[in-house]
C-alpha positions as CSV (number, residue, x, y, z in Angstrom):
1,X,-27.1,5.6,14.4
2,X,-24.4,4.2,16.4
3,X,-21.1,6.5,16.4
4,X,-18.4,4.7,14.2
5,X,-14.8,4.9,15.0
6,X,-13.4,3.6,11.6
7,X,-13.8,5.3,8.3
8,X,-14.7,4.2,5.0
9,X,-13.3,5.9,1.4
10,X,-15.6,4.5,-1.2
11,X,-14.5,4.6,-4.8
12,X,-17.1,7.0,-6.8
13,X,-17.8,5.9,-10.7
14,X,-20.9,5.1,-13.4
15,X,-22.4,3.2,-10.3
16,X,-21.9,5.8,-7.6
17,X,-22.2,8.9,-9.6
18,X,-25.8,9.5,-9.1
19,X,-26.8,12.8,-6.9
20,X,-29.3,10.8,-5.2
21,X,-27.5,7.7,-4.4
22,X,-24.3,9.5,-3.5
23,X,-26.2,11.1,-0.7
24,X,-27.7,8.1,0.4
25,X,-24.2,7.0,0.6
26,X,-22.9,9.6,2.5
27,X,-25.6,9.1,5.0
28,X,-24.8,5.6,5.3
29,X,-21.1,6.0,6.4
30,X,-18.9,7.3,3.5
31,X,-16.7,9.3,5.2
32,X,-13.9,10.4,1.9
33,X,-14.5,9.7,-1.9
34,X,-12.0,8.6,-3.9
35,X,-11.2,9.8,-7.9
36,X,-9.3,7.1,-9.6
37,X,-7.7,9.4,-12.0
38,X,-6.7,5.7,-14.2
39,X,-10.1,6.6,-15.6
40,X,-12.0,9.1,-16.8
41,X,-10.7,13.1,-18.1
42,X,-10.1,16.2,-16.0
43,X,-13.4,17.5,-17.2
44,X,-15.3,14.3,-15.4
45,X,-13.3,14.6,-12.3
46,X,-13.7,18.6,-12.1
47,X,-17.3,17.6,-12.6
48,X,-17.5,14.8,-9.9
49,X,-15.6,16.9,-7.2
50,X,-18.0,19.4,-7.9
51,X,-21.2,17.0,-7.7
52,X,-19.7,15.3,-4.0
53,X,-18.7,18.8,-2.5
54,X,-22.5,19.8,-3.2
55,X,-24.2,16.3,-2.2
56,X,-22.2,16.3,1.1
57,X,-23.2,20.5,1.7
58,X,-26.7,18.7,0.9
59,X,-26.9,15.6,3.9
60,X,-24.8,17.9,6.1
61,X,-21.9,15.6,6.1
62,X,-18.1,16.8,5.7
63,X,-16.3,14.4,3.4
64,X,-12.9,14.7,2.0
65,X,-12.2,14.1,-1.6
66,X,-9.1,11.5,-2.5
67,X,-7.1,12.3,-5.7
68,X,-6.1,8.3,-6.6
69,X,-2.8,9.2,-9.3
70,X,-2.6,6.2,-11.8
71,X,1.1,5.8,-11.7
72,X,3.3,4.2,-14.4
73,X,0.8,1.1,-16.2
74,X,3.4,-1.1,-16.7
75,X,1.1,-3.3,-19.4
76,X,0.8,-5.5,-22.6
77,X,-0.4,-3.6,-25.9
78,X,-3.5,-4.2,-27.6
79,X,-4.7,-7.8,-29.3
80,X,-6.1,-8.0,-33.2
81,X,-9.2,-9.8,-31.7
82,X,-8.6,-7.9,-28.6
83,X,-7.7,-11.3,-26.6
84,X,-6.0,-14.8,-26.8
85,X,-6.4,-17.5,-24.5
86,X,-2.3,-18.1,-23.5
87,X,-2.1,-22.0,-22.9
88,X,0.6,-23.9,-20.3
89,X,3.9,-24.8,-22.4
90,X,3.4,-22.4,-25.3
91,X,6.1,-20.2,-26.4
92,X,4.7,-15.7,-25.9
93,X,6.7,-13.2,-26.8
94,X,6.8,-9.3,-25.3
95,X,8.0,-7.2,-28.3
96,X,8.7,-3.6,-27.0
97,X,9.2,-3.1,-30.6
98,X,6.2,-4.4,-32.1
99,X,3.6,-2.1,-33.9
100,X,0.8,-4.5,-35.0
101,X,-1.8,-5.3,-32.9
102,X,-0.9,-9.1,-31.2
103,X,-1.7,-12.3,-31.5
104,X,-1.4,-15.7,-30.5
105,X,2.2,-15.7,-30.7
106,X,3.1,-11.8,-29.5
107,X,2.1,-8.8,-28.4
108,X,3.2,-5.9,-27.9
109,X,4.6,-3.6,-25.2
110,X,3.4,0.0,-23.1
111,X,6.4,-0.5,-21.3
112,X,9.7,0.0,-23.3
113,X,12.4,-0.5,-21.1
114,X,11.2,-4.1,-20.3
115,X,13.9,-5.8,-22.3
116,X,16.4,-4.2,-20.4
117,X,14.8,-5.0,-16.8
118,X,14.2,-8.5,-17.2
119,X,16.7,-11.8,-17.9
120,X,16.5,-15.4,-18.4
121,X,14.7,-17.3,-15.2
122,X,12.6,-14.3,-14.2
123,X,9.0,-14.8,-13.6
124,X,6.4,-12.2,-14.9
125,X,2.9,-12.2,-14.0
126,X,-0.1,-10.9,-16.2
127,X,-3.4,-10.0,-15.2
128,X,-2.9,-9.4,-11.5
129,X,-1.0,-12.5,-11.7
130,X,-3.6,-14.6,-13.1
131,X,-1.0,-15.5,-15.8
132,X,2.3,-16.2,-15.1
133,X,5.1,-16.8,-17.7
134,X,8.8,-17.5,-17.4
135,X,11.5,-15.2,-19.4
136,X,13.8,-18.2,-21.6
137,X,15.9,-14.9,-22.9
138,X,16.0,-11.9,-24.5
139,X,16.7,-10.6,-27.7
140,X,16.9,-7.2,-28.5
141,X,13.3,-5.1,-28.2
142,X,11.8,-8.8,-27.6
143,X,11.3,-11.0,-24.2
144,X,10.8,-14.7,-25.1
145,X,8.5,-16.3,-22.3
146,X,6.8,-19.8,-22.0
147,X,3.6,-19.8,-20.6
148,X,3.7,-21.5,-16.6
149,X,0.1,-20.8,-16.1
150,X,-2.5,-20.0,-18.6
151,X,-5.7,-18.0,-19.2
152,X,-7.1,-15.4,-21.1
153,X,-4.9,-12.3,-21.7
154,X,-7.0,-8.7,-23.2
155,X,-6.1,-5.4,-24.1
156,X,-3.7,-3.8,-22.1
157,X,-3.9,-6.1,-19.1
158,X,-0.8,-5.4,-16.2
159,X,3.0,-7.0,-15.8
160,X,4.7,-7.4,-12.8
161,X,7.9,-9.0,-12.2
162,X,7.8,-11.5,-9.0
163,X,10.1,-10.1,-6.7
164,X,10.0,-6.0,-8.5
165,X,12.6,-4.6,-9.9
166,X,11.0,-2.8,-12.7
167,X,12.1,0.8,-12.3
168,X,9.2,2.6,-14.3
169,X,9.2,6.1,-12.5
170,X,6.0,6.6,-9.6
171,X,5.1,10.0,-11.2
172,X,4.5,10.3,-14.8
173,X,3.6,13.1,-17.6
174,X,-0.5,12.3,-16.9
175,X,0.5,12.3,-12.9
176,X,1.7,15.3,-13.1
177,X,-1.2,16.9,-15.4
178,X,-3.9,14.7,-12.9
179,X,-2.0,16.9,-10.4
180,X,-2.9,20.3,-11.3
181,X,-6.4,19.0,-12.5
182,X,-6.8,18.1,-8.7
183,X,-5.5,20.8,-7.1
184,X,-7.9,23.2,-8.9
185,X,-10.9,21.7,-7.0
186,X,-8.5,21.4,-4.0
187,X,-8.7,17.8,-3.4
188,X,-8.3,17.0,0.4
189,X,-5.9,14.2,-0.1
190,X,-3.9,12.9,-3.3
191,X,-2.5,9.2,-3.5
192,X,0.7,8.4,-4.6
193,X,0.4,4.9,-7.2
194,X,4.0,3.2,-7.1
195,X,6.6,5.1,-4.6
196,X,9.1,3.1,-4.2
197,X,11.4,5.2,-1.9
198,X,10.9,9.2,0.1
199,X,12.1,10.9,-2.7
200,X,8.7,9.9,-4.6
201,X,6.8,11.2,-1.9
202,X,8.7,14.3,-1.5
203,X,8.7,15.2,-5.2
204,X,4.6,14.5,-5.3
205,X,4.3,17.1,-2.2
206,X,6.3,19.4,-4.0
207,X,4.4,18.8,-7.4
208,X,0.8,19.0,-5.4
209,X,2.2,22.4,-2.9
210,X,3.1,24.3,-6.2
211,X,0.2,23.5,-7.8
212,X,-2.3,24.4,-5.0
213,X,-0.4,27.5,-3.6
214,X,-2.7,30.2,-5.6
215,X,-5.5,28.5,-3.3
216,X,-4.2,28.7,-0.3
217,X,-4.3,24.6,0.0
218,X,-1.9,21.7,1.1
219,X,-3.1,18.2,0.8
220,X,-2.2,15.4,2.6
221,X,0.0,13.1,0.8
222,X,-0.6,9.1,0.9
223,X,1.6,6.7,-0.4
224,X,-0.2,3.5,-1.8
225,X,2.4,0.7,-0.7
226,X,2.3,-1.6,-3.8
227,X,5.8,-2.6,-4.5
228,X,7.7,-5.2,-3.4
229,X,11.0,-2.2,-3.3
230,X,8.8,0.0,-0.6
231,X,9.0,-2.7,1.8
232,X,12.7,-2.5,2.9
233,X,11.7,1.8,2.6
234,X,8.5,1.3,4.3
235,X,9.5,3.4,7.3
236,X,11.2,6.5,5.0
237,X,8.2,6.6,2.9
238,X,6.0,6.6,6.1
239,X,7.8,9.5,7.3
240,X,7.4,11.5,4.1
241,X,4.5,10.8,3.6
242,X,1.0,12.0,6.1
243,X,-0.4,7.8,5.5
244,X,-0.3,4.6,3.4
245,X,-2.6,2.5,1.4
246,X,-2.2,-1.2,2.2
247,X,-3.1,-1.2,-1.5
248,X,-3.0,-5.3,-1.4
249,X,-3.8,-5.9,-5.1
250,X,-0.5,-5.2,-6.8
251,X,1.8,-6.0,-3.7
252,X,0.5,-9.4,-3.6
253,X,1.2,-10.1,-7.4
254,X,5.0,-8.8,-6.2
255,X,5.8,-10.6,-3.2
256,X,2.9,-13.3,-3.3
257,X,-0.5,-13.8,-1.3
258,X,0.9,-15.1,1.7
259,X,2.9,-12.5,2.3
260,X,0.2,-10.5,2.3
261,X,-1.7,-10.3,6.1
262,X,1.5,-9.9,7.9
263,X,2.5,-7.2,6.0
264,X,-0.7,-5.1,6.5
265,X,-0.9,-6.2,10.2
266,X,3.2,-4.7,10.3
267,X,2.1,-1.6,8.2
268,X,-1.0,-0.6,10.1
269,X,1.5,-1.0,13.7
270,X,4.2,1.1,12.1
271,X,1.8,3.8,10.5
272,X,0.0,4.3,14.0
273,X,3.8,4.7,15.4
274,X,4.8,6.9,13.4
275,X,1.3,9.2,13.8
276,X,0.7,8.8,10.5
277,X,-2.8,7.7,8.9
278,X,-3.8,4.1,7.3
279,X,-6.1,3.0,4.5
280,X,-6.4,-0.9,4.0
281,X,-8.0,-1.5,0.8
282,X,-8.6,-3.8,-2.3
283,X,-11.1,-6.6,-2.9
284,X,-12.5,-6.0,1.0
285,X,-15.9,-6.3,-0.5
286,X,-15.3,-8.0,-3.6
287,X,-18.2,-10.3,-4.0
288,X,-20.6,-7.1,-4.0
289,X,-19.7,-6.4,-7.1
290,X,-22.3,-8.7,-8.0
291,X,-23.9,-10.0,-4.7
292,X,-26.3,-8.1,-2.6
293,X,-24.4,-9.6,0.8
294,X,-20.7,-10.0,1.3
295,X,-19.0,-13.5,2.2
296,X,-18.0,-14.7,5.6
297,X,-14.4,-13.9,4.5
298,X,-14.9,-10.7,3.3
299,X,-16.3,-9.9,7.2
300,X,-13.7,-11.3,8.0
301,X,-11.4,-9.2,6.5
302,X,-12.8,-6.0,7.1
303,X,-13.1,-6.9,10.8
304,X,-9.8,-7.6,11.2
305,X,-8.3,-4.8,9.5
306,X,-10.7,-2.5,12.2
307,X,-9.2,-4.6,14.9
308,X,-5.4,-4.0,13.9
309,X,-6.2,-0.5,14.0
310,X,-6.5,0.9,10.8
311,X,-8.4,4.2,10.2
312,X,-10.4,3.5,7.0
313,X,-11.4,0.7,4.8
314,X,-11.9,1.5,1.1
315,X,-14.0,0.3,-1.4
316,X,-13.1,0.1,-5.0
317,X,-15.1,-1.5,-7.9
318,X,-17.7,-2.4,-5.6
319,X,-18.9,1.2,-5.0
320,X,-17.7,2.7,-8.7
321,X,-19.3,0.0,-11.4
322,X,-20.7,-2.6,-8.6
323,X,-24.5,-3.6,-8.7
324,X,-25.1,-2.7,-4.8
325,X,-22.7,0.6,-3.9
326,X,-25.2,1.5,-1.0
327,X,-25.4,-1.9,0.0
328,X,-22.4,-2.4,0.5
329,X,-21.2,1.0,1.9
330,X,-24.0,0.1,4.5
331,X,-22.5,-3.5,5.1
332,X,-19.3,-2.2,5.7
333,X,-20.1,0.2,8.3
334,X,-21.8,-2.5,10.2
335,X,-19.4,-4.7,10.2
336,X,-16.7,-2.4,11.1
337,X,-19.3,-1.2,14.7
338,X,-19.4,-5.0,15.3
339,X,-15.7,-5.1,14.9
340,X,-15.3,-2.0,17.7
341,X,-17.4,-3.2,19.8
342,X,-15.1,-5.9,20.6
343,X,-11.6,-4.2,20.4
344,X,-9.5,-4.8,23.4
345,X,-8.1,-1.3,25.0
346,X,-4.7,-0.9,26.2
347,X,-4.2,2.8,26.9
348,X,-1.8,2.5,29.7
349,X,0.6,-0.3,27.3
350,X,0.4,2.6,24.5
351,X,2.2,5.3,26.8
352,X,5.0,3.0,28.4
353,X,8.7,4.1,27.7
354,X,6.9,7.2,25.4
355,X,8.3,10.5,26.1
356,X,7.1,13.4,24.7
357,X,9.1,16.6,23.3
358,X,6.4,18.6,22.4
359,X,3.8,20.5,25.0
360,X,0.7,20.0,22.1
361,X,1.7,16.0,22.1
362,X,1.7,15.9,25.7
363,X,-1.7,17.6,26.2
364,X,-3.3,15.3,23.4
365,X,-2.0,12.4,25.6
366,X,-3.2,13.8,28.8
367,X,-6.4,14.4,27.8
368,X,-6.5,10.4,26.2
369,X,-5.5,9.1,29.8
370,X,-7.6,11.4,32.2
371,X,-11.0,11.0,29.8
372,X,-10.4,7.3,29.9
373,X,-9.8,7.0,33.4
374,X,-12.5,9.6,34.7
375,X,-14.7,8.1,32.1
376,X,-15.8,11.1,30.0
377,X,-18.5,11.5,27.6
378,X,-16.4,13.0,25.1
379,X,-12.7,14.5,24.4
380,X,-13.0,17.8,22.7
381,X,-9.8,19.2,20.4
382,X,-9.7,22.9,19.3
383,X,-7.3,22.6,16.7
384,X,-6.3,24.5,14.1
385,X,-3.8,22.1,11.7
386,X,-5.8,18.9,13.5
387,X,-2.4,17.9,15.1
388,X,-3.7,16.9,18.2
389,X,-6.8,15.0,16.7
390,X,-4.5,12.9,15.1
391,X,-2.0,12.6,17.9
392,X,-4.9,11.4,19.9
393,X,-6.7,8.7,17.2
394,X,-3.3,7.0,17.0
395,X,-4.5,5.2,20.6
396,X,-7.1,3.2,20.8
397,X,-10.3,4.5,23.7
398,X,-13.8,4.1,23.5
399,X,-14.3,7.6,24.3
400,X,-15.0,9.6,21.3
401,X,-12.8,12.5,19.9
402,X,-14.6,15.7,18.3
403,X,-12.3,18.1,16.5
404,X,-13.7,21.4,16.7
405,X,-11.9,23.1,13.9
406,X,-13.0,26.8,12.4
407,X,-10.9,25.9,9.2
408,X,-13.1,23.6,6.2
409,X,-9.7,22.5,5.0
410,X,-8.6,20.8,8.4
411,X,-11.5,19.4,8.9
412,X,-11.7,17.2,5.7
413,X,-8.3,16.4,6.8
414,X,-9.9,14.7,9.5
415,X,-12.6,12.8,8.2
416,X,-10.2,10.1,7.8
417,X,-8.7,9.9,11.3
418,X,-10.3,7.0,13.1
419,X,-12.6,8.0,16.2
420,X,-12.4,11.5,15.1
421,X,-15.4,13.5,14.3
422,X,-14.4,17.0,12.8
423,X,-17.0,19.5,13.1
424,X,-16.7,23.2,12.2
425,X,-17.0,25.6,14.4
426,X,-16.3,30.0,14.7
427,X,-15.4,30.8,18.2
428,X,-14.8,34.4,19.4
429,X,-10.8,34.7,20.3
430,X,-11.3,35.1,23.8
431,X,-10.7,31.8,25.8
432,X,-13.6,31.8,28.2
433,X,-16.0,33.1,25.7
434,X,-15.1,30.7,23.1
435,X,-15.0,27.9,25.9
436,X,-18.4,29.0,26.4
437,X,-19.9,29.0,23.0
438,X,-17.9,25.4,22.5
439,X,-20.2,24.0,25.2
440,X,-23.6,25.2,23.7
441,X,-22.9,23.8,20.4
442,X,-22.0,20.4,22.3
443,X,-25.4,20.6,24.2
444,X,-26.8,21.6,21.0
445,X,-25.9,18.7,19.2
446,X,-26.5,16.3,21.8
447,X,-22.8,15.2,22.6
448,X,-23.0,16.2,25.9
449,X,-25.7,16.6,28.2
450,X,-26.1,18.9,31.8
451,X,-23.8,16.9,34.5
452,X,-21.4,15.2,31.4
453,X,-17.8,15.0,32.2
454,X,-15.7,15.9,29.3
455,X,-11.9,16.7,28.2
456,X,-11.5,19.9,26.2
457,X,-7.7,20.8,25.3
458,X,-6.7,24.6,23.4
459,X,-4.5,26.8,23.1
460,X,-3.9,30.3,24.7
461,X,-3.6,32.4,23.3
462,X,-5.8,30.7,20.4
463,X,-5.9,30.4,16.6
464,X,-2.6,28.9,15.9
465,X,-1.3,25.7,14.7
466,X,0.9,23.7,17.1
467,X,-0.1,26.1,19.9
468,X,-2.5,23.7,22.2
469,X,-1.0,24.2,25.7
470,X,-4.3,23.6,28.3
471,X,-6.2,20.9,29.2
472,X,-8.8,21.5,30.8
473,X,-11.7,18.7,32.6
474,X,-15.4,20.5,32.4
475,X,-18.7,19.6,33.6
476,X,-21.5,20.2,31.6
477,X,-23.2,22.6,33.4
């Protein structure tokens, strides 16, 4: 199988949750598994963690686990007949106040304080904005709307308010429960639904840290960018954050469709910047929900996402209730080596005007521009914290990166870095020994051969974090 720079998080669920076909799906390119914590109870998602660390032990794989936080549900109540079909002109009403199950006329509200966030001549959209209504005024508890455009509106279906401004916390009292629930099986990554500014990020870390510190274990921290607030904060929530999620459904109810594309082009630039990670995700494969083969948009889409530079694509429904999770997992992965295969390089661009502070930073770049130039069969990283890894997958090269960590936590961690493969290996502590013992497991596994010209950077001495300080250019002998 063709090495794959880009990885793909695939959404686990009653489609996915198989043994069986969650191997095969590992096999086939799923690189980190996601746990929508929106569904399901901490018992299932103790149980499914359990289920994915023991398939991947099983096809030999390493795949990190992805803790997806619900966030504040900002929705309609529940309907008498459980829906109503909302016609253009009618009068709606949003009752915050309401008890009885709604009607034709009304409905009620999760969200409280949306009489107090909203005004005459806002727009709201329902239903990933499939149903839009305009706010005439508001009375009390109640928001009186006519209907702009119409459709069918169920139980507990989503508002958003064109433009944002609705100021529904990002963490809530089941985020913070979902929190210690994923900590106990020490979930590799947790996602953030909602931030709207650093201090949302920084109070997750500091909810997650607490929670995982009688294991030992810190995850790494994404923020799902899916208000139209975190755009002016992109950059502080970046920063406070160790990667996004283009999360393209809700932000393109908030700030519209169009908006959409240069905003993921601007976040996946600014993520790689900032050495941060990037997820682009939502409806990439939407039409294999139901179809075995994707449509020419869809490739589309996932090929241009790989050619901006992002490090993963995710699937969502498609893999967790969809009627071809395998099939798709396997479409995606080709399409993304298509995409790869035609990505144009610019190493020497990447490093003009750079400086670097640190010595680790400036190996990791060293070792980017001598392996392209002498054109090496592999870069090698020891790491420890899989700084440098990361430091190095934020450039683009067509030689591939193996992270050679002896710490299982670090390398899920890097599962998700693009053109990184993490494997685990115990060296002795002695340099030359351990430099000696990394080139027989490369041999062993076929990465390099007798005669191969490869970049290995380390530290000295070796076995901590930030401490890579040598590159060194070997030849397989």
């Amino acid at each position: 199988m063709p090495r794959r720079a880009t990885k793909i998080v695939a959404t686990l669920g009653p489609a996915s949750s198989d043994p069986a076909l969650l191997e095969q799906m590992i096999r086939a390119g799923v690189n980190v598994v996601r746990l929508n914590f929106s569904h399901g109870t901490a018992a299932d998602h103790i149980e499914r963690a359990r289920m994915v660390r023991e398939v991947a032990q099983r096809a030999g794989r390493e795949v990190a686990i992805m803790a997806d936080l619900q966030g504040p549900k900002i929705r309609v109540g529940k309907f008498a007949k459980g829906k109503v079909m909302l016609e253009p002109g009618q009068k709606f009403v949003l009752d915050a106040a309401r008890t009885e199950l709604g009607d034709i006329d009304a409905v009620g509200l999760d969200y409280k304080a949306l009489p107090r966030e909203v005004k005459a001549g806002d727009v709201l959209l329902l239903n990933d904005g499939l149903i839009v209504i305009t706010v005439d005024s508001v009375k009390g508890e109640q928001v009186f709307t006519t209907v702009k455009l119409g459709g069918e509106l169920s139980n507990n279906k989503g508002i958003n308010k064109q433009g944002g401004g609705l100021t529904a916390p990002a963490l809530t009292g089941k985020d913070m429960e979902d929190i210690r629930t994923a900590m106990s099986f020490q979930a590799d990554y947790v996602a953030v639904s909602f931030p709207k500014n650093a201090i949302d990020m920084e109070m997750a870390r500091q909810l997650c840290n607490v929670a995982a510190a009688e294991y030992g274990h810190k995850p790494g921290m994404i923020a799902k960018i899916e208000r139209a607030e975190a755009i002016p904060r992109l950059e502080e929530i970046l920063l406070a954050s160790d990667g996004i999620m283009v999360a393209r459904g809700d932000l393109a109810v908030e700030v519209g469709n169009a908006a959409v594309p240069a905003l993921q082009k601007r976040m996946i630039k600014l993520a790689r910047e900032h050495d941060k990670v990037v997820i682009t995700a939502t409806q990439m494969m939407e039409s294999m929900i139901t179809n075995p083969v994707p449509t020419r948009a869809e490739v589309s889409d996932v090929a241009n996402a790989v050619l901006d530079g992002t490090d993963a694509v995710m699937l969502s429904a498609e893999t967790a209730s969809g009627k071809y999770p395998l099939e798709t997992v396997i479409e995606m992965a080709n399409i993304c080596l298509a995409a790869e295969s035609n990505e144009d390089f610019k190493l020497e661009a990447d490093f003009t005007g750079k400086t670097f502070e640190r010595i680790d930073q400036s190996i990791a770049m060293g070792a980017l521009f001598t392996a392209h130039h002498l054109g090496a069969k592999a870069i090698v990283a020891m790491t420890d914290s899989g700084s440098t890894a990361l430091w190095m997958s934020r450039h683009l090269i067509r030689v591939p990166i193996y992270a050679l960590t002896s710490k299982v936590p670090t390398q899920r961690l890097m599962t998700l870095y693009r053109n990184v493969q993490p494997l685990l290996i115990d060296t002795s502590a002695d340099r030359e020994t351990a430099l000696a013992e990394v080139e027989c497991d490369l041999k062993a596994r076929g990465i390099v051969q007798t005669g191969d010209i490869y970049a290995l950077t380390c530290g000295q001495p070796m076995g901590f974090a930030g401490g890579t300080n040598m590159l060194r250019i070997c030849a397989a002998s």
